[in-house]
Structure formats: structure tokens, C-alpha cells
C-alpha positions in Angstrom: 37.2 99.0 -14.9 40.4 100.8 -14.9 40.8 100.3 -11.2 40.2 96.7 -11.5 43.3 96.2 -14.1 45.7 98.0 -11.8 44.4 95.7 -8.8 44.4 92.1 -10.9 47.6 93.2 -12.3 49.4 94.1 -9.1 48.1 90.9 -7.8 49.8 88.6 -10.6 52.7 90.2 -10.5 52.8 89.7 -6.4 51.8 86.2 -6.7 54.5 85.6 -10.0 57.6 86.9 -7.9 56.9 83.8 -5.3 56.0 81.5 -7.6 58.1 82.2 -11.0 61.7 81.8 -8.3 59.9 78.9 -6.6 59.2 76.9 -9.9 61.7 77.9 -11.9 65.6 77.9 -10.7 67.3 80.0 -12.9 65.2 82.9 -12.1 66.3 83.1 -8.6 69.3 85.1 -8.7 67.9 87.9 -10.5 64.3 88.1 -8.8 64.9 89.7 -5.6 66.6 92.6 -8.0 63.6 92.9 -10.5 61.4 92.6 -7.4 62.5 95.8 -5.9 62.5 97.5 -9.6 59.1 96.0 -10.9 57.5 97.4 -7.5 59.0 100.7 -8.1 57.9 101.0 -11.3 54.3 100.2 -10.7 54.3 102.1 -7.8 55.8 105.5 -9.7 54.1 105.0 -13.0 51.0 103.4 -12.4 50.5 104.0 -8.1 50.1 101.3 -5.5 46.2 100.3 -5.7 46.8 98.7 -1.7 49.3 101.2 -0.4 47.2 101.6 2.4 47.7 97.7 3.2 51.2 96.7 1.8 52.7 100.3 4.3 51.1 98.7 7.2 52.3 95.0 6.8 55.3 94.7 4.4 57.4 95.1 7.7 55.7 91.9 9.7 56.0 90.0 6.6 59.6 90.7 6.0 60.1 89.5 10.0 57.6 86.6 8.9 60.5 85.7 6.6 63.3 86.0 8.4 62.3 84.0 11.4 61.1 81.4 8.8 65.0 82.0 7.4 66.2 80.9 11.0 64.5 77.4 10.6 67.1 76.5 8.0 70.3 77.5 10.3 72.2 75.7 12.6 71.9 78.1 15.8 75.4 77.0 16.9 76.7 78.6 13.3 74.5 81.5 13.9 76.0 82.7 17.1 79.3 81.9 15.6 79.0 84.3 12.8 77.5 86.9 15.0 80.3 86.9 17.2 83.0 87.3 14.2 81.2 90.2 13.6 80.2 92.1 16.5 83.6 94.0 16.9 83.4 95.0 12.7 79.7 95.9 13.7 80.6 98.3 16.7 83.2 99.9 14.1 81.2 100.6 11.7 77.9 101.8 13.9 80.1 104.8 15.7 81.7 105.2 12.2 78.6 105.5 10.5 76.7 107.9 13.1 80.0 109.9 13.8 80.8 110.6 10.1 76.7 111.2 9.7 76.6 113.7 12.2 79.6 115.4 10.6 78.3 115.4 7.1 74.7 116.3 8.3 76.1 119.2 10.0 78.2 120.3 7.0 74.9 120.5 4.8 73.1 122.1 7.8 70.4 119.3 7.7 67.9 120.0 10.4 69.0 117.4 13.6 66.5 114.8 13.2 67.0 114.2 9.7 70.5 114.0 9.8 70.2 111.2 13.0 67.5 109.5 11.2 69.6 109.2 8.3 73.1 108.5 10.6 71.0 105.6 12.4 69.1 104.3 9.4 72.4 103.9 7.7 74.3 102.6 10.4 72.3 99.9 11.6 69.2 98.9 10.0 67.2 101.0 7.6 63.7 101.6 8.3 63.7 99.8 12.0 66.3 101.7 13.2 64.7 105.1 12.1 61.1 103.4 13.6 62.7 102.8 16.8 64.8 106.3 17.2 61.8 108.3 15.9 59.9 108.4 18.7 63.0 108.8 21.0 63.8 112.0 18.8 60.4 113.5 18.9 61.1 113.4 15.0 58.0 115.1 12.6 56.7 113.0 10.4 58.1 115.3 7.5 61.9 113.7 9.0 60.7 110.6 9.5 59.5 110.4 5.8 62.5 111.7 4.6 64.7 109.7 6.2 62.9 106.8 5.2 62.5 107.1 1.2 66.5 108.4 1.5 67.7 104.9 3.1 65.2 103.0 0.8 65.7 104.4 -2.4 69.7 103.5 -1.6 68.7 100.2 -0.3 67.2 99.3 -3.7 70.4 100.3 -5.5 72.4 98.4 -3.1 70.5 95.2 -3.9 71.2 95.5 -7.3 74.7 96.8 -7.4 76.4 94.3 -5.0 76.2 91.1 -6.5 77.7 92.5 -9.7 80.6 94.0 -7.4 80.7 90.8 -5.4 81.1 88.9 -8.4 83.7 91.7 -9.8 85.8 91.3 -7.3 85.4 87.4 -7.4 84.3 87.6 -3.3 83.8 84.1 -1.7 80.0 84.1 -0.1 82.1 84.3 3.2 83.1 87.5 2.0 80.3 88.7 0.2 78.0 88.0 3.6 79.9 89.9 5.8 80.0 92.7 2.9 76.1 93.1 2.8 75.5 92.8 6.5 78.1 96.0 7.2 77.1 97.9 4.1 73.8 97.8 3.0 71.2 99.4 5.4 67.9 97.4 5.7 67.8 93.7 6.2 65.7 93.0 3.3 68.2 94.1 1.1 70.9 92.3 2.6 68.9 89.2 2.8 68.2 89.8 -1.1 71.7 90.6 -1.6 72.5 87.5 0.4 69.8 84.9 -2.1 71.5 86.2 -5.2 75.1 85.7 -4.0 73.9 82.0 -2.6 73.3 79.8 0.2 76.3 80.6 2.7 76.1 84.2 1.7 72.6 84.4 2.7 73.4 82.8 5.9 76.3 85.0 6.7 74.7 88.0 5.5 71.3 86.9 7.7 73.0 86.2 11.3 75.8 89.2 10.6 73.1 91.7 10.0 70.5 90.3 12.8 73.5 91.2 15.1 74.1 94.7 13.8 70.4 95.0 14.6 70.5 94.4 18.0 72.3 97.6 18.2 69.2 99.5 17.8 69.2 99.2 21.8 72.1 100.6 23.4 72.3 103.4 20.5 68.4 104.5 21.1 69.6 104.7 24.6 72.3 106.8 24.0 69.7 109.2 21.9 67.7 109.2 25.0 69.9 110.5 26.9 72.2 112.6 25.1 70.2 113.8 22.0 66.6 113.8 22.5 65.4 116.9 23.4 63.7 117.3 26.9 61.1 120.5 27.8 61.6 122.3 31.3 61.4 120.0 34.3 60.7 117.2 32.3 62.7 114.1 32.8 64.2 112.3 30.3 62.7 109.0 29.0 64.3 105.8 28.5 62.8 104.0 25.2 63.9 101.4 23.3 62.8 98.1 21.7 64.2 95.0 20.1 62.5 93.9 16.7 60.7 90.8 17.3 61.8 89.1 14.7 65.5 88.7 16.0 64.3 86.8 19.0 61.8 85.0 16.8 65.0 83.8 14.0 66.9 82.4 17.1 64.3 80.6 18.2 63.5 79.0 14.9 67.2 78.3 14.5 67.2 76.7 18.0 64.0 74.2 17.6 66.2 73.2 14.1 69.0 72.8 15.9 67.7 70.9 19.1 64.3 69.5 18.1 64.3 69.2 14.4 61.3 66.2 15.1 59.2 69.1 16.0 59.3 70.2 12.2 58.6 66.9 11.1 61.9 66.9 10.0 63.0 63.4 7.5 59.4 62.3 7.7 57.9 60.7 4.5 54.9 62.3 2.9 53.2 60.6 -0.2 56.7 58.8 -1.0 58.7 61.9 -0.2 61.7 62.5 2.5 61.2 65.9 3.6 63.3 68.2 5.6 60.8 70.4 7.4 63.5 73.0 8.4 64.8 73.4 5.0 61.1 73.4 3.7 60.6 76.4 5.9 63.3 78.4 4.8 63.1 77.7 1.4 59.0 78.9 1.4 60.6 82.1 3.4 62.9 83.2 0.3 60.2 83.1 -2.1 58.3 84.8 0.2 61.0 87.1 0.8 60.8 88.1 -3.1 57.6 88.8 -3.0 57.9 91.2 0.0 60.0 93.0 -1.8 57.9 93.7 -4.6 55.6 95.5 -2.2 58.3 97.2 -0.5 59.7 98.7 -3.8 55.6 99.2 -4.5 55.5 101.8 -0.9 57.8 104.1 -2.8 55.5 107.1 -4.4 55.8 109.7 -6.2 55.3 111.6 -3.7 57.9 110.2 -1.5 60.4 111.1 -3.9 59.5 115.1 -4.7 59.6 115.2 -1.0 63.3 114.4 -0.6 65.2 116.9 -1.9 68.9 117.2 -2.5 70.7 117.4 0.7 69.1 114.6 2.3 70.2 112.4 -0.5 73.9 113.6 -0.8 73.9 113.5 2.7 73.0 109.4 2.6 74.7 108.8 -0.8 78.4 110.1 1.0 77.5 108.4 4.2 76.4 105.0 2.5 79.3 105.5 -0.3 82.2 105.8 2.4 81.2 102.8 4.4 80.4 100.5 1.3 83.5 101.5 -0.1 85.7 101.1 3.1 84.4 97.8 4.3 84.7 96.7 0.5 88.8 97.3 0.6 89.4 96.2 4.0 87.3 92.5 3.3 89.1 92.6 0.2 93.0 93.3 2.0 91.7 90.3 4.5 91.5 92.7 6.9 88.5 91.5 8.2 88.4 88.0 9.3 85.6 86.1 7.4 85.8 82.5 8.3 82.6 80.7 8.3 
């Protein structure tokens, strides 16, 4: 009976972050936080009654969403913004691994750890760990590490930089650019970007997506320079590109060049609908959701397996580039136009 509570209760409270935002407008700058928190909770107090379901498929949902995300973009506007940041996103990627290396080596992390963390950090959370894992020959025990580090800060991220955004009276320009160089996983910054508001979200999105395509070239430097290779073995080229990048363009393409494919303006029962817009909207509720179960993966047992250094060792990385890209948006030293 007991097991049947925790279940119909995890269900409701699944099903109210997508509907309670959908229905209800003024709840939609705060959900993706409580999201994050309410799945947390649960998941620490109570335990996640379909951990073995939301750990398998969180991550294809949260693509789900973005491409559905892309279907509410003008692609013109999304390579525009991609190419404003790509030489902040280079900075900050060899920042981020070069001062993670340094600090990991100062805390004498063992090496996988400290790239895991370096790469998580520096490009995109959890996929970038996925993706260099297997290049690293990492154990699971540094893989698992690694991962509950970057999420744990991911979660704080998401709550704390609104507030500072708002603090520092940030345009959504600014506030886009902000989450896409800062915060680690793209769920996060597209949570970030739904509480700021519409053009941060879009910023935040198309910034970030390009940041992620760095996962390439810098699991191709791994390969060759930092993955370790046994006696008269050769040395393996890996890499992949998360399908939903490809799969956002795409949608923001058939928006942009065949929006009669969506159905786009057609009438419905009296009712002028935007198919595109319908899509994306649908995706951020979704979105919310998803992050419920993402905060719900995050045991107790995750957390007694962290330990100190690995934490200090992503809370000074994450600090110094938050904090750094925070005062050079804020000097205008990096150019945010829209």
C-alpha cells in the first residue's frame, strides 16, 4: 500500500509541474526552480519509486524538448546568436578545462575525475561527461562522481541566476548569453532561460546548443592526447554529436522555411493557431516536468558517494567562470546584441 502512495504521488506531482505552468501563468517563472527542488526532495527523502525508468529516459526527453524548443525560432536568428558566441564559447571551453586541470591536479583528484568534471563544466554537463567517458576509459565510480558533482551545481545554478540576473537588472540579451557560458547542463540553462523570459530562453537555447557542439573537437583532443592507450594498441578516434542539436535546427528550419507544414495560422474549431509556437510552448511545460525527474535521479546514494574534493574542485571551477563571465557581460565586454 505504501508503495502504491509513493508511485500515485510521484505521478501527480509529474503530471502537476506540466500542467499547473501550462494552466496557470503566474506559476511559470518559479516552476522550473521548484521542479528541480521538489524532485530532489522526493528522491532524498522518500526515493524515486521509477529510478530505473526516469535514469534511462530523462535524457531523450530533455532532447524531445529542445528540438520541440527549435519549432518556435527563427533559424536565421539561431545561427546569428550562435555565431556571436562562438568566440566567448572557445574562451571559456580552454578556460574552463585548463583551469580544471590545474585545480584537479592541486587536490590530487585521480585523472578521470578531474577531466570529467573540467569537460562537464566546460561544455555541457552530463553529455559531455557521456561522450568523454568512454574516450577516457573512465570507471563507473568517476563517471558517477562526476555526474551528481555537475548536477547537484546545476540545480543551484537554476535557482540562483534569475535572482542575480534580476540583481544586476541584466537585459534577457544579457542574461541568455550569461546561462549559456556559465551554467553546465542545457536543462538548466533552458530553465534558467523560461524564468528570465522569452528572448532569454532563446538566447540561452541557440548559445548553449553551440557550446555543445564542442563536445567534438574536445573528445578528439582526449583521444589523442589524454586517453590512455595499452602496448601496441592504437589509439581510437570517438566522438559523437547529441542528436538533438541537429534535430533543434531542423525544427527551427521547417518554422522558418515551411511553416504550412505545422499547420501554421490554420483555424481549428474557431481558433487561429500557430503550430510552431504551439510546439514550443507544449516543449517548456514539458521541459518542467523533465526536470522534476532529473532532480528525482539524484539519491542518497549519489550524494554519500561524492566526497569533498570532487565538489570543491567543481564549486571553484564553476565559481570562477560564473563569476568572470558575470563581470565581463556586465562591463559590456561581451557583445550581446540579439
Amino acid at each position: 500500500m505504501k508503495e502504491i502512495i509513493r508511485k500515485t504521488v510521484y505521478l501527480l506531482l509529474a503530471a502537476a509541474f506540466f500542467a499547473v505552468p501550462c494552466f496557470w501563468k503566474p506559476a511559470r517563472d518559479y516552476a522550473p526552480g521548484l521542479a528541480v527542488i521538489a524532485g530532489i526532495i522526493f528522491a532524498v527523502t522518500w526515493g524515486n519509486p521509477f529510478k530505473e525508468y526516469t535514469s534511462k529516459f530523462t535524457s531523450t526527453l530533455l532532447g524531445a524538448t529542445i528540438v520541440g524548443m527549435g519549432f518556435g525560432m527563427d533559424l536565421m536568428e539561431v545561427l546569428k546568436a550562435g555565431a556571436n558566441g562562438i568566440v566567448y564559447t572557445i574562451i571559456g571551453i580552454c578556460a574552463g578545462i585548463g583551469l580544471g586541470v590545474l585545480v584537479g591536479k592541486w587536490l590530487k583528484l585521480s585523472r578521470d575525475t578531474m577531466y570529467l568534471i573540467s569537460v562537464g563544466t566546460s561544455i555541457c554537463g552530463g553529455s559531455a561527461i557521456a561522450a568523454a567517458a568512454p574516450v577516457l576509459k573512465a570507471k563507473a565510480h568517476d563517471v558517477a562522481i562526476a555526474s551528481a558533482t555537475v548536477f547537484t551545481l546545476n540545480a543551484v545554478a537554476l535557482l540562483v541566476f534569475p535572482a542575480v540576473g534580476h540583481a544586476l537588472d541584466f537585459t534577457e540579451n544579457q542574461f541568455g548569453y550569461w546561462a549559456a557560458l556559465a551554467i553546465h547542463d542545457t536543462s538548466s540553462v533552458v530553465g534558467a532561460g523560461v524564468q528570465y523570459g522569452e528572448k532569454a530562453l532563446e538566447v540561452a537555447t541557440t548559445v548553449k546548443l553551440a557550446r555543445a557542439l564542442w563536445i567534438v573537437p574536445v573528445t578528439l583532443f582526449l583521444s589523442f592526447f589524454v586517453a590512455p592507450v595499452a602496448e601496441g594498441e592504437k589509439r581510437a578516434v570517438k566522438f559523437k554529436v547529441p542528436w538533438f542539436i541537429p534535430g533543434f535546427l531542423i525544427a527551427a528550419a521547417i518554422v522558418t522555411w515551411l511553416p504550412d507544414l505545422l499547420g501554421s495560422e490554420k483555424a481549428i474549431s474557431g481558433y487561429v493557431i500557430d503550430g510552431g509556437k504551439w510546439l514550443k510552448n507544449i516543449s517548456k511545460f514539458v521541459m518542467v516536468t523533465t526536470l522534476f525527474l532529473i532532480g528525482s535521479n539524484l539519491s542518497r546514494e549519489k550524494l554519500k558517494e561524492l566526497g569533498v574534493k570532487p565538489v570543491i574542485h567543481g564549486v571553484i571551477l564553476w565559481v570562477i567562470l560564473s563569476v568572470t563571465w558575470c563581470c565581463a557581460i556586465a562591463a559590456g565586454w561581451v557583445n550581446c546584441r540579439g
